[in-house]
C-alpha positions as CSV (number, residue, x, y, z in Angstrom):
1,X,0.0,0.0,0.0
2,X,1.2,3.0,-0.9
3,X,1.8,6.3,1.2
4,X,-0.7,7.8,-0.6
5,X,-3.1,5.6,0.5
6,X,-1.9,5.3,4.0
7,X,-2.2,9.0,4.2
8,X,-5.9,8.9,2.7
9,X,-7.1,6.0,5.2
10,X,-5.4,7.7,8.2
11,X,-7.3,11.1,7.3
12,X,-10.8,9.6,6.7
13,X,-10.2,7.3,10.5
14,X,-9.6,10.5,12.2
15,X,-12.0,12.6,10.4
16,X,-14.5,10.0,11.4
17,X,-13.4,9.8,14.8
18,X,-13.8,13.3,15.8
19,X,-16.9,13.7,13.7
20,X,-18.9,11.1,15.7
21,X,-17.0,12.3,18.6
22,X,-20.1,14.9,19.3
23,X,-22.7,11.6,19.1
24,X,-22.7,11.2,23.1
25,X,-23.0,14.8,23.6
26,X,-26.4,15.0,21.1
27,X,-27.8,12.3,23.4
28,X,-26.5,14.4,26.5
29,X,-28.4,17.2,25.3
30,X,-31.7,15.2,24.4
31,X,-31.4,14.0,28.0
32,X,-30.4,17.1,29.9
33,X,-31.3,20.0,27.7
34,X,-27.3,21.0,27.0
35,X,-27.2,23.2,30.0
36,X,-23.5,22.3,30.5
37,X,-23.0,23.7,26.8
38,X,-22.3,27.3,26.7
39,X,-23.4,28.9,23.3
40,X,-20.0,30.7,22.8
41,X,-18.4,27.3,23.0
42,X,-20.7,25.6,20.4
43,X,-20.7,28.8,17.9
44,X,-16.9,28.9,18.3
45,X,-16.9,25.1,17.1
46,X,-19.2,25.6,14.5
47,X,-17.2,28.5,13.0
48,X,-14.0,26.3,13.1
49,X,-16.3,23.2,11.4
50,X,-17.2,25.4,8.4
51,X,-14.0,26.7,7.8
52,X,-12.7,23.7,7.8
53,X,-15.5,22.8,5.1
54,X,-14.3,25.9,3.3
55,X,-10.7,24.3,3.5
56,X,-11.3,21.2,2.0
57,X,-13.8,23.0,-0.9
58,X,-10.3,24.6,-1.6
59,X,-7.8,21.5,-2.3
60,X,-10.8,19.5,-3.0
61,X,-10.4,16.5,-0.7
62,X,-13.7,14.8,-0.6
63,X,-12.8,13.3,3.0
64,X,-12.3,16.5,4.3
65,X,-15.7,18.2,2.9
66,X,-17.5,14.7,4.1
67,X,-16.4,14.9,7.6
68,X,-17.4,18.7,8.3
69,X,-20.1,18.8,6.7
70,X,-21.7,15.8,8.7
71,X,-20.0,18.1,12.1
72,X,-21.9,20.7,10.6
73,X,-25.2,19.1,10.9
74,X,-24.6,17.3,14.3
75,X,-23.5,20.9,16.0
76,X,-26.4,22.6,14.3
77,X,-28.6,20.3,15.9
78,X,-27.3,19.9,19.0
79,X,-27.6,23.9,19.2
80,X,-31.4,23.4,17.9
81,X,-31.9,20.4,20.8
82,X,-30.2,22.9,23.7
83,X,-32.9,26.1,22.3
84,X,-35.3,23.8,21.9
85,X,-34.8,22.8,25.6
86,X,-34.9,26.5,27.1
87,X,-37.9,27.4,25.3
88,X,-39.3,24.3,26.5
89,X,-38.7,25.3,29.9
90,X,-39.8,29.0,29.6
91,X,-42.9,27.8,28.2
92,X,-43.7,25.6,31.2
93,X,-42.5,28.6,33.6
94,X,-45.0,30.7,31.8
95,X,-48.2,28.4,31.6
96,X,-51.2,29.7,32.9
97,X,-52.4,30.5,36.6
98,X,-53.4,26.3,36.5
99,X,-49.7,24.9,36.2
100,X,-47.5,26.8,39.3
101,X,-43.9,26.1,39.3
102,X,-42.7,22.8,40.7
103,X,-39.4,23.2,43.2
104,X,-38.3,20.3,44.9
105,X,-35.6,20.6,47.2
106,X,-32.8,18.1,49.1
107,X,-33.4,17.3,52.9
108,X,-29.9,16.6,54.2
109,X,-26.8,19.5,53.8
110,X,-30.2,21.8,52.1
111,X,-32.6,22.1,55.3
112,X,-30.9,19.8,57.2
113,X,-27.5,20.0,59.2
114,X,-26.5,16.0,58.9
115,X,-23.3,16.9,58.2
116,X,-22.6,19.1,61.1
117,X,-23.9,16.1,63.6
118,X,-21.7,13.4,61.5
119,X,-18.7,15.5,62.2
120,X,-19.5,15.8,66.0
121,X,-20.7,12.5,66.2
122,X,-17.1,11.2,64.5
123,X,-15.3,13.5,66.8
124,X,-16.5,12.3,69.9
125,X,-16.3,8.7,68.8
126,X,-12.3,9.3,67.5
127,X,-11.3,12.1,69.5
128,X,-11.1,14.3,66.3
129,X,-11.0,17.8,65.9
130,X,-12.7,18.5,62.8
131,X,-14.9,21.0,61.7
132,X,-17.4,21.4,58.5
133,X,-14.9,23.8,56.9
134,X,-12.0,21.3,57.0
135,X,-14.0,19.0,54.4
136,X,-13.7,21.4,51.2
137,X,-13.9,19.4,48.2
138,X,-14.4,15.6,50.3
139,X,-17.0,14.2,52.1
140,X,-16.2,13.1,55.9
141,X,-15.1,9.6,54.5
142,X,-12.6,10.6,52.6
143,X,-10.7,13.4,55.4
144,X,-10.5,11.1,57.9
145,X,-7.6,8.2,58.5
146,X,-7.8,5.1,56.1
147,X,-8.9,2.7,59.4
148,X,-11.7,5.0,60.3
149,X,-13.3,5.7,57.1
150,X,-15.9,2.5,57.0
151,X,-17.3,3.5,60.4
152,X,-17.8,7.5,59.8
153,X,-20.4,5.9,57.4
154,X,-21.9,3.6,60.0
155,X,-22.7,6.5,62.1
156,X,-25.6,7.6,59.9
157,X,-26.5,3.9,60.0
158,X,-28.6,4.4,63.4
159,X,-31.7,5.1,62.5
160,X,-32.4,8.3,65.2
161,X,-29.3,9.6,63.4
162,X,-32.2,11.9,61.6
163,X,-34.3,12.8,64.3
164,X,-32.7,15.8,65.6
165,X,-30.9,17.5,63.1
166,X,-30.4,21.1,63.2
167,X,-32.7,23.0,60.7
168,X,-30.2,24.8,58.0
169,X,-30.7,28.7,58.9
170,X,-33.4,30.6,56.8
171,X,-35.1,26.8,55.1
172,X,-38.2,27.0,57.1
173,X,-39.0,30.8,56.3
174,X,-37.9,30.8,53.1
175,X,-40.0,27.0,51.9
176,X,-42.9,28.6,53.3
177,X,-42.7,31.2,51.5
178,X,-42.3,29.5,48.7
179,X,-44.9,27.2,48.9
180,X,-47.5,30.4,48.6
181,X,-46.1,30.6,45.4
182,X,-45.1,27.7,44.0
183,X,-45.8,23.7,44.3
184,X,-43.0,22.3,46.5
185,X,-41.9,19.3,47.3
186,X,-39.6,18.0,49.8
187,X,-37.3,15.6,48.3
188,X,-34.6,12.9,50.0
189,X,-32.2,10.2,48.1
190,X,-33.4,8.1,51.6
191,X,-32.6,4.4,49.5
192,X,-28.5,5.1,50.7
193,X,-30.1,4.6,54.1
194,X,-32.9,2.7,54.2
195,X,-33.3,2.9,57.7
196,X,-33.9,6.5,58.1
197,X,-37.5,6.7,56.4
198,X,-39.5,6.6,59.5
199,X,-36.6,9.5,61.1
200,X,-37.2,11.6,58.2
201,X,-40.2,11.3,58.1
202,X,-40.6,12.4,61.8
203,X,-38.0,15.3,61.6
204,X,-39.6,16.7,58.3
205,X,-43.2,16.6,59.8
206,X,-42.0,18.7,63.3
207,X,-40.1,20.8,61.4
208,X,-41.9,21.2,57.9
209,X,-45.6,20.8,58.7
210,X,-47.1,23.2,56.1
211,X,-46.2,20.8,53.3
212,X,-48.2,18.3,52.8
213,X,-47.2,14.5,53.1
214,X,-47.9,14.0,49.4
215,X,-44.7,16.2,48.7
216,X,-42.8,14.2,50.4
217,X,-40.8,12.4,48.3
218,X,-38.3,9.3,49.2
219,X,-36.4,7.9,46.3
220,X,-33.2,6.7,45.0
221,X,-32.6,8.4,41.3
222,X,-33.9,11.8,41.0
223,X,-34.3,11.9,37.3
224,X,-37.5,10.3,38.0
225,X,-38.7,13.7,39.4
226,X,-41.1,15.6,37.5
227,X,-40.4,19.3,38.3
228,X,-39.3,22.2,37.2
229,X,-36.3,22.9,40.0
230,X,-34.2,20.7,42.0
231,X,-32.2,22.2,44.9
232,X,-29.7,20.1,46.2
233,X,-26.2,20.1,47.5
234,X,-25.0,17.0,45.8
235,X,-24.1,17.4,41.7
236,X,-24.4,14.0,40.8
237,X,-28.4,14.1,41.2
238,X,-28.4,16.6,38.7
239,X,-26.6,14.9,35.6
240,X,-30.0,13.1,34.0
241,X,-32.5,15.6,35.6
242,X,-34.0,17.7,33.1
243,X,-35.4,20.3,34.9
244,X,-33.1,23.6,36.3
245,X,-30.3,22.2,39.0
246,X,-29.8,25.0,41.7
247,X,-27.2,24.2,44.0
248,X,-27.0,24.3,47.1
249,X,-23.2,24.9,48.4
250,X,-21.7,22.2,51.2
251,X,-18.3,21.8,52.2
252,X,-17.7,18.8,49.6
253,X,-19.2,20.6,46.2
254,X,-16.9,24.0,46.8
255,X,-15.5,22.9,43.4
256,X,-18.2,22.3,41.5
257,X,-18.7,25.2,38.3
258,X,-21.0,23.0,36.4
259,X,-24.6,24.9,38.0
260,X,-26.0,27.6,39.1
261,X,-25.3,28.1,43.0
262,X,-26.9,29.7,45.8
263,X,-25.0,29.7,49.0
264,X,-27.6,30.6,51.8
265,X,-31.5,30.7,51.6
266,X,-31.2,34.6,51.4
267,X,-29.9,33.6,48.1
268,X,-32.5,31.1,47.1
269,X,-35.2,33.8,48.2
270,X,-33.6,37.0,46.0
271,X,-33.7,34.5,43.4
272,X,-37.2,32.6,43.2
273,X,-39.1,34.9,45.2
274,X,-37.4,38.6,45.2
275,X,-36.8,38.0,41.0
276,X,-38.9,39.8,38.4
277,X,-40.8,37.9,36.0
278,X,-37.5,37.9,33.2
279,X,-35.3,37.1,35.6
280,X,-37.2,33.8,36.9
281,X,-37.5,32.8,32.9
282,X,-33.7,32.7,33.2
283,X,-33.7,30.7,36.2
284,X,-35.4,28.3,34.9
285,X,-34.2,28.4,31.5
């Protein structure tokens, strides 16, 4: 074979390969609604794809002309699929006085202070001396000696581990508020510890008793969620959720840049209740 050919069968593999390259993120953006994708990043691409087309037009190299102009048509519509999504959710935002907006949001780190009685709970059982602030970027499990790490997670294990949580500052007054406005449900991934429904369930009812026991919601994957916002403090819940993530920030997601981020529930409130009108369509857009 000559080099000729070699050269020809190398450029068509690699024009290939970073052509269907952009497949998984298509069916990202079908899933999640592309909001991940910044526009400036996917225009930027697209100008770089069609010059490229324009290139191969020029030393007419069929390869080259195949490859962009199938890039061409999978960036255009992953654009179309990540508008497509925003106008989805603005129209939903902006349905009638019948459909109110649906905000669920976290129990544990969100409204309530688990982690603050893990780490006194795992100081008093070691004879540690950490604090909430020392976990930036890890969760307890992972800041504490190799030997101890199994049994930091048995201590949520008891279930009255839930019962008496501190309240997170500003939840209460906030929720309520919210609920006047909105549909909310209180939402917890209780299936990593099965043992804490009837806890949970207790704490939330004390502490949350304005909303109702329909909204409250147990599960495992919250994809299956049918709202319009989640606020939680843990980023992995929000990577097949299609509504707007909001969240909230804990001592382990400090690093986190992928989602919009409230820090307090002065925040939350200045942003779903203290917005105008435009700015909610770009919250939940």
């Amino acid at each position: 074979m000559s080099l000729e050919q070699w050269v020809a069968i190398i450029g068509t593999v690699a024009a290939l390969c970073t052509t269907l390259a952009f497949v998984p993120q298509i069916l990202k953006t079908w899933r999640t609604g592309g909001r991940d994708l910044s526009y400036s990043m996917l225009f930027a691409y697209l100008a770089g794809i069609l010059l490229w087309l324009v290139y191969g037009f020029l030393i007419s190299r069929t390869a080259v002309i195949v490859a962009n102009v199938a890039a061409t048509i999978l960036v255009s519509l992953n654009l179309g699929l990540k508008r497509w999504a925003e106008s989805r959710s603005l129209a939903i935002a902006s349905e009638g006085p019948g459909r109110r907006l649906r905000i669920a949001v976290d129990m544990d780190e969100v409204i309530a202070d688990s982690l603050g009685k893990q780490v006194d709970a795992y100081n008093e059982a070691f004879g540690g001396r950490l604090s909430p602030s020392d976990l930036e970027g890890r969760h307890l499990h992972h800041a504490v000696p190799a030997a101890h790490a199994e049994k930091t997670k048995d201590l949520v294990s008891d279930p009255a581990f839930f019962e008496d949580l501190d309240v997170i500052e500003g939840s209460r007054e906030v929720i309520r508020e919210l609920a006047l406005r909105y549909e909310v449900f209180i939402v917890s991934a209780a299936m990593e510890v099965p043992t804490s429904f009837a806890a949970k369930y207790r704490w939330l009812r004390e502490h949350f008793p304005f909303i109702p026991t329909s909204h409250l919601v147990f599960c495992g994957d919250k994809s299956v969620l049918d709202v319009d916002v989640l606020i939680d403090d843990t980023p992995r819940h929000f990577e097949r959720f299609r509504g707007t993530p909001i969240l909230f920030s804990a001592p382990h997601n400090r690093q986190e840049q992928r989602y919009r981020r409230v820090s307090s529930w002065d925040d939350v409130r200045r942003m779903l209740l203290e917005s105008r009108s435009a700015d909610m369509e770009r919250v939940v857009s």
